[in-house]
Backbone as ProteinMPNN parsed JSONL, in Angstrom:
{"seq_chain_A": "XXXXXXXXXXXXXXXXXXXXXXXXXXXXXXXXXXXXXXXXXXXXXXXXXXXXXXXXXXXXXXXXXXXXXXXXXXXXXXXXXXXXXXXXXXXXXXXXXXXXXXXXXXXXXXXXX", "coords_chain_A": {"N_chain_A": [[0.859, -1.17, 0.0], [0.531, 1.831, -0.928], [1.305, 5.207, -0.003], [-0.623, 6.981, -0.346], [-2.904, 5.562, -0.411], [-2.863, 4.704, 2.022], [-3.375, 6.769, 3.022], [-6.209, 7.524, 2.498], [-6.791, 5.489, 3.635], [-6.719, 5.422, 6.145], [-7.792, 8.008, 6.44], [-10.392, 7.587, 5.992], [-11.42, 5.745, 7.964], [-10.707, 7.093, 10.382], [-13.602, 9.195, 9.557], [-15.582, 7.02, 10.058], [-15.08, 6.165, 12.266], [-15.581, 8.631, 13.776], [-17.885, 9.225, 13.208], [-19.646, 7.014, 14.452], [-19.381, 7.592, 16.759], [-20.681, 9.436, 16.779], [-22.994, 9.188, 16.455], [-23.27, 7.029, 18.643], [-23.413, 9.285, 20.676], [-25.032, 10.86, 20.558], [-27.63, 9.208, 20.405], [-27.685, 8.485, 22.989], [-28.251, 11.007, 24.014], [-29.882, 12.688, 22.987], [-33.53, 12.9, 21.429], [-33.643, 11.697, 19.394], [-35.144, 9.808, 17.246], [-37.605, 10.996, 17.499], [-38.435, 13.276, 15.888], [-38.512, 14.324, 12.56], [-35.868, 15.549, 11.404], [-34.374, 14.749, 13.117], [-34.09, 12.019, 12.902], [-33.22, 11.964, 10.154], [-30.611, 13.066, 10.411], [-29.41, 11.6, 11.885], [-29.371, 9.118, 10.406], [-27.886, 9.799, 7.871], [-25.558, 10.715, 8.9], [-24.765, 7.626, 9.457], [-24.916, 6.504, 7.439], [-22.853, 7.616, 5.627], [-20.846, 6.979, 7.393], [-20.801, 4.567, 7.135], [-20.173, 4.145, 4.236], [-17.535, 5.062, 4.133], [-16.391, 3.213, 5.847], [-17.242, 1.211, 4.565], [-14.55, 1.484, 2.6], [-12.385, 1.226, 4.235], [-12.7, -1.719, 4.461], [-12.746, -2.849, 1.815], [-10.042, -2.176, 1.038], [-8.837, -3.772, 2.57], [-9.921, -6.448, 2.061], [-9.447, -7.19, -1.13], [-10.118, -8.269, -3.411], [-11.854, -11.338, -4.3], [-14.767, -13.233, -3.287], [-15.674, -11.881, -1.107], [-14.931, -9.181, -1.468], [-17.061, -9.086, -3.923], [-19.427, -8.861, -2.139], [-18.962, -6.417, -0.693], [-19.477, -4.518, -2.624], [-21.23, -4.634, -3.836], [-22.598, -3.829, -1.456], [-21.814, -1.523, -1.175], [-22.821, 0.155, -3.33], [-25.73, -0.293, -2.656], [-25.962, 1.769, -0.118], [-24.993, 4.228, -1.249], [-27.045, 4.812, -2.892], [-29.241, 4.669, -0.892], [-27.848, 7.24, 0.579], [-28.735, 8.627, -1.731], [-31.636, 8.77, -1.751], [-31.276, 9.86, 0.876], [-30.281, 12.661, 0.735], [-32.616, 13.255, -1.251], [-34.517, 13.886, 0.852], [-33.563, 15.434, 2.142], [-33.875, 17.692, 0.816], [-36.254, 17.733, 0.549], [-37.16, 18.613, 3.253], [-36.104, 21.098, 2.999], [-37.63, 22.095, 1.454], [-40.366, 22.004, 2.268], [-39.429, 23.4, 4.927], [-39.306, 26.166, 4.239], [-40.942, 26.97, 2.789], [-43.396, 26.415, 4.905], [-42.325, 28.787, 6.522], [-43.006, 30.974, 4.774], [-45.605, 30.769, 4.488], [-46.519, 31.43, 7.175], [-45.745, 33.802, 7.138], [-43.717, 35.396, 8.086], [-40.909, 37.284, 7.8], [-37.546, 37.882, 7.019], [-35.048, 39.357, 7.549], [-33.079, 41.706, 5.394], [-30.624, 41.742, 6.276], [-29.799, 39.149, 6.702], [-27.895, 36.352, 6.189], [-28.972, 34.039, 3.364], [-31.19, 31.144, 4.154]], "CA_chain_A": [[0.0, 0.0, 0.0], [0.963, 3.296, -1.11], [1.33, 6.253, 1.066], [-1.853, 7.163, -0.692], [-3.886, 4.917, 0.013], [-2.76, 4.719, 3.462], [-3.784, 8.425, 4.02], [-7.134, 7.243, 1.883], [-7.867, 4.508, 4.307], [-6.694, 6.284, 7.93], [-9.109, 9.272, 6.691], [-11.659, 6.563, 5.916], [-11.415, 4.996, 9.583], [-11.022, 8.294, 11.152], [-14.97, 9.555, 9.443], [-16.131, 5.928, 10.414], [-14.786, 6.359, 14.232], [-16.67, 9.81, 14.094], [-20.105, 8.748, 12.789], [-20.034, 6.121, 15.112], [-19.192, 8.468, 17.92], [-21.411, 10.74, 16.973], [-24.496, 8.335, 16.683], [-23.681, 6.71, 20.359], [-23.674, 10.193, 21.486], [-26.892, 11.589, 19.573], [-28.261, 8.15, 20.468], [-28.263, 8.833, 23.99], [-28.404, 12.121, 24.047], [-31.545, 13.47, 21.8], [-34.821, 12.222, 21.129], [-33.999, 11.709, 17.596], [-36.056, 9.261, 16.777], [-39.111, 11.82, 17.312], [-38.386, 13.597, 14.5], [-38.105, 13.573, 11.04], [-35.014, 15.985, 11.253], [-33.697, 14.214, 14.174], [-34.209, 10.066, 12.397], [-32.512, 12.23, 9.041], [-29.353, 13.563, 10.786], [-28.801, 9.685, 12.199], [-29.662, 8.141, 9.065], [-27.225, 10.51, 6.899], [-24.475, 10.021, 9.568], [-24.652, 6.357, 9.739], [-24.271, 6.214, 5.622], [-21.976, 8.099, 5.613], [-19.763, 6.473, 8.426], [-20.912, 3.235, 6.788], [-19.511, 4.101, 3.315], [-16.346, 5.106, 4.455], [-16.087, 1.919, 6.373], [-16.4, 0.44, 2.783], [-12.989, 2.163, 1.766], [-11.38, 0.547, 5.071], [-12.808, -3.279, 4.011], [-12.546, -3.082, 0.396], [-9.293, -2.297, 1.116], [-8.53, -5.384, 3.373], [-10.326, -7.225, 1.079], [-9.785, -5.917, -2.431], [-10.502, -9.537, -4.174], [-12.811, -12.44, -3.816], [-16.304, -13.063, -2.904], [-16.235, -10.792, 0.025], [-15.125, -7.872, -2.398], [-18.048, -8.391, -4.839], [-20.349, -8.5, -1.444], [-19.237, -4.781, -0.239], [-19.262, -3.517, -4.103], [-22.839, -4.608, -4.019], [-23.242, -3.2, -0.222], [-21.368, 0.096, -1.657], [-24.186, 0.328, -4.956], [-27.075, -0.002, -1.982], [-25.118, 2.515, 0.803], [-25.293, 5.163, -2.606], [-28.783, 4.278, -3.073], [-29.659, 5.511, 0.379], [-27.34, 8.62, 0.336], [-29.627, 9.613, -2.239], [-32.537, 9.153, -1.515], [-31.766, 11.159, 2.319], [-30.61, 13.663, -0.266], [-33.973, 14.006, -1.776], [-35.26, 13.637, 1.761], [-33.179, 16.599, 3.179], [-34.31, 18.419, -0.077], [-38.012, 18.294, 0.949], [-37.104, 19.174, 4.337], [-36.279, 22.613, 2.943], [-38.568, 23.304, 0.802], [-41.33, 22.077, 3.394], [-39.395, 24.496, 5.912], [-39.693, 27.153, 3.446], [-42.958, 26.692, 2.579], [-43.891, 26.797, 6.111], [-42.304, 30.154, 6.98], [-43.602, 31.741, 3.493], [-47.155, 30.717, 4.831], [-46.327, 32.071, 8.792], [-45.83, 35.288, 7.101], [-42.228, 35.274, 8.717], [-39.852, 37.728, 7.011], [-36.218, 37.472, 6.963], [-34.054, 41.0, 7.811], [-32.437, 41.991, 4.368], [-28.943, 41.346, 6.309], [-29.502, 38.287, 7.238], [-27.606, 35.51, 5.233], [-29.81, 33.063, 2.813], [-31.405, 30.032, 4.501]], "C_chain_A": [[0.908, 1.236, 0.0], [0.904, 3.889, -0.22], [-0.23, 6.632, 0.532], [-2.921, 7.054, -0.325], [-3.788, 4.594, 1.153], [-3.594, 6.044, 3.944], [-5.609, 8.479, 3.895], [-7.907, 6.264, 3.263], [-7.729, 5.086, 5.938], [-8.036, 7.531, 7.622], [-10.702, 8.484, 6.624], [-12.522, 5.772, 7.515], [-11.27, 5.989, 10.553], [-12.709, 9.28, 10.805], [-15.84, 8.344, 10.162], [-16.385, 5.952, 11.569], [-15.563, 7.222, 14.278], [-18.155, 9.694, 14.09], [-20.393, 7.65, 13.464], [-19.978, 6.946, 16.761], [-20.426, 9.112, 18.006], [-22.973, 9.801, 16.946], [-24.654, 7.205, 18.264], [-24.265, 7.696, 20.914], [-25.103, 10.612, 21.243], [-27.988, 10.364, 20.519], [-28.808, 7.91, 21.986], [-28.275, 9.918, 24.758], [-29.441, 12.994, 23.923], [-32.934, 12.36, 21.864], [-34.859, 11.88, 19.566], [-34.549, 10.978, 16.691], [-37.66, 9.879, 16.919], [-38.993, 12.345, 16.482], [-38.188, 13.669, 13.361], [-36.47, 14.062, 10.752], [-33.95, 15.217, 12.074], [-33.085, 12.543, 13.377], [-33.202, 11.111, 11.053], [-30.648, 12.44, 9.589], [-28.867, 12.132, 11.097], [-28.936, 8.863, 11.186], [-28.256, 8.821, 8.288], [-25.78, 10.285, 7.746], [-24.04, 8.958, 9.278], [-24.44, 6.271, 8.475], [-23.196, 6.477, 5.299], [-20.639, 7.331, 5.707], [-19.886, 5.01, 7.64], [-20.233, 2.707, 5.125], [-18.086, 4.584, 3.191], [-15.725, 3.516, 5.361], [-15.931, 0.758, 5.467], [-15.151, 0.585, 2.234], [-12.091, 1.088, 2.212], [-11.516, -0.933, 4.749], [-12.448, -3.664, 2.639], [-10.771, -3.358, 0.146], [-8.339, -3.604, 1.665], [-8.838, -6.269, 2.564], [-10.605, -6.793, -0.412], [-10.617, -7.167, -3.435], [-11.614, -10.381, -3.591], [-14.368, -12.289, -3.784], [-16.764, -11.697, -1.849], [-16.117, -8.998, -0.538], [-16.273, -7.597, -3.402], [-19.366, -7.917, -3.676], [-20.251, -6.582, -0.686], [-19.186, -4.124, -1.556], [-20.608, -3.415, -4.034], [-23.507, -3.78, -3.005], [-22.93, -1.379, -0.65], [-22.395, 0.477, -2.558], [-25.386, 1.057, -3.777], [-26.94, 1.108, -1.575], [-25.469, 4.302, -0.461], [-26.768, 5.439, -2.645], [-29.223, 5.322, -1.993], [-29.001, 6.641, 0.73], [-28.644, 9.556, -0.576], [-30.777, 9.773, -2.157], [-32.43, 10.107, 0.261], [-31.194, 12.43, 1.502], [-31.628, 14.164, -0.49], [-34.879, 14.031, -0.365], [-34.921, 15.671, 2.165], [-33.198, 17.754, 2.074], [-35.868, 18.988, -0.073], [-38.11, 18.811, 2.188], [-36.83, 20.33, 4.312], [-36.702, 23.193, 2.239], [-39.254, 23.084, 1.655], [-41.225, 23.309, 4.27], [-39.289, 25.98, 5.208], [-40.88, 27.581, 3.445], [-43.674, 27.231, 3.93], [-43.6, 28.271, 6.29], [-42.644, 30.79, 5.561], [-45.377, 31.896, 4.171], [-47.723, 31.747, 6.274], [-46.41, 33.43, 8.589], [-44.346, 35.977, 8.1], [-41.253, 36.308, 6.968], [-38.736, 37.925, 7.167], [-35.638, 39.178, 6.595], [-32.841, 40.289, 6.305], [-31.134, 40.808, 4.783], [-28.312, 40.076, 6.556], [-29.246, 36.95, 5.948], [-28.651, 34.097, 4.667], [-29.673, 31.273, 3.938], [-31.079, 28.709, 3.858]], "O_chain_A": [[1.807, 1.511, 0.795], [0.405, 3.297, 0.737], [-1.061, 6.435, 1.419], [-3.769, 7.88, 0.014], [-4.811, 4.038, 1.554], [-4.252, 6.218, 4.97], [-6.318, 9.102, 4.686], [-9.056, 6.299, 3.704], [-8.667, 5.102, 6.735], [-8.951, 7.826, 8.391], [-11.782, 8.818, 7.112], [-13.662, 5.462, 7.861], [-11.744, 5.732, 11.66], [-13.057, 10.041, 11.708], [-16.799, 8.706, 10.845], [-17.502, 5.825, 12.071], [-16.583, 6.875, 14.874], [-19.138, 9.995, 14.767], [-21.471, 7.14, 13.16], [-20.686, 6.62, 17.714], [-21.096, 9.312, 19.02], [-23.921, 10.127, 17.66], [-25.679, 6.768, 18.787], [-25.31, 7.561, 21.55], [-26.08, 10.545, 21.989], [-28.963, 10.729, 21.178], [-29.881, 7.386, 22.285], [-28.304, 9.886, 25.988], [-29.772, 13.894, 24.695], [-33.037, 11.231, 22.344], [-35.814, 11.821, 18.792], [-34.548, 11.275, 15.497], [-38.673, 9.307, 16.515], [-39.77, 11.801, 15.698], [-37.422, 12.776, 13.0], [-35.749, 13.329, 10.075], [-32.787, 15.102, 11.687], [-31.928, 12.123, 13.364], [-32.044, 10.719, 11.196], [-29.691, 11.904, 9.03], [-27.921, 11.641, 10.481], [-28.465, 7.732, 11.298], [-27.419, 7.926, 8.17], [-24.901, 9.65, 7.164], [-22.908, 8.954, 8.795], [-23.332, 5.753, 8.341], [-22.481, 5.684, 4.688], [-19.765, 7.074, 4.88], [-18.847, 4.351, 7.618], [-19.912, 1.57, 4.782], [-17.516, 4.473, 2.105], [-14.596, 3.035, 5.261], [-15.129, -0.174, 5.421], [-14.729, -0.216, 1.401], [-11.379, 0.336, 1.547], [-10.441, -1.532, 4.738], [-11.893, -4.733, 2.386], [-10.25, -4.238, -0.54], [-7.372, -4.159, 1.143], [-7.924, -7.035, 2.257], [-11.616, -6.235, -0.838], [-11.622, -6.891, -4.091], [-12.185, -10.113, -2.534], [-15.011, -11.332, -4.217], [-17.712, -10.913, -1.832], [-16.793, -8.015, -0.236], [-16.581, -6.465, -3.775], [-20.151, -7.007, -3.944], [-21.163, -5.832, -0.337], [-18.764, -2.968, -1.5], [-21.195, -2.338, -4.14], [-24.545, -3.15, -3.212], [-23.628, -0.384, -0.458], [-22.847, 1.563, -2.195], [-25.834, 2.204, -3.778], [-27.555, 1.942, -2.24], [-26.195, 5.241, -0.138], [-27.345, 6.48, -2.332], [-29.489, 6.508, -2.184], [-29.768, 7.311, 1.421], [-29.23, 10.603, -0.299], [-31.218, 10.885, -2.447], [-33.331, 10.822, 0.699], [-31.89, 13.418, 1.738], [-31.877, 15.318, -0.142], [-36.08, 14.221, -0.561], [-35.647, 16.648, 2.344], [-32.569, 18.774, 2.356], [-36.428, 20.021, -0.439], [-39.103, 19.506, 2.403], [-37.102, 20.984, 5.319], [-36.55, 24.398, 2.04], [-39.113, 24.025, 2.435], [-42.143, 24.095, 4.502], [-39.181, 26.929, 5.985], [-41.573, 28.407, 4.04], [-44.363, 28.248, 3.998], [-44.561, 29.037, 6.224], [-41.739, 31.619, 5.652], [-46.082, 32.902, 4.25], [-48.728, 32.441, 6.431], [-46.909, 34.222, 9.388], [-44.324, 37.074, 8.659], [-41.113, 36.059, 5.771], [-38.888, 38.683, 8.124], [-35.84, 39.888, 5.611], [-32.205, 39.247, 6.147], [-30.749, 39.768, 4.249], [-27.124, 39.765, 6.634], [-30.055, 36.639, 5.074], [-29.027, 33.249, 5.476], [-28.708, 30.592, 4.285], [-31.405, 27.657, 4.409]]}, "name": "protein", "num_of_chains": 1, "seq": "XXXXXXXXXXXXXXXXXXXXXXXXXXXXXXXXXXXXXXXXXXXXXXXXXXXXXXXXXXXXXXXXXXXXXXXXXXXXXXXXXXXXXXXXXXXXXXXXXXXXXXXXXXXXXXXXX"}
């Protein structure tokens, strides 16, 4: 392994460690399973942390059966990125929407939502 791909797979296992950190903590921390913003932020984490954790196995395992099973788990992992994409895309037009309706106006100076 290259220096490269060393720095490729330590930054890979250092986002992994984080999004796993950060979803113990959240996890007993928040209520985030009450909301939709709350279940999105732990969902989008956990993909995240979970497709970087692909980098670190693929790597270990670049060949074989167990490489076509995380190529296939990497395809899904994508999959679900995008759709909390289009999730956290309706979550701001919804919250748009909402304050457009509230009659809520936004001071000139204040930087775009």
């Amino acid at each position: 392994m290259d220096g490269t791909q060393l720095a490729n797979v330590a930054a890979s296992a250092l986002v992994t460690l984080a999004a796993v950190v950060f979803a113990v903590v959240y996890h007993t921390h928040a209520p985030w399973r009450s909301t939709p913003v709350g279940r999105h932020i732990m969902g989008f984490t956990l993909a995240i942390g979970a497709l970087c954790a692909y980098t670190v196995a693929i790597t270990i395992f670049p060949d074989g059966p167990v490489a076509d099973l995380l190529r296939l788990t990497r395809a899904g992992l994508l999959v679900v990125i995008a759709a909390l994409v289009v999730q956290r895309t309706r979550m701001v037009i919804s919250a748009q929407h909402r304050g457009a309706l509230l009659g809520t106006k936004r001071n000139q100076q204040d930087p775009p939502a």
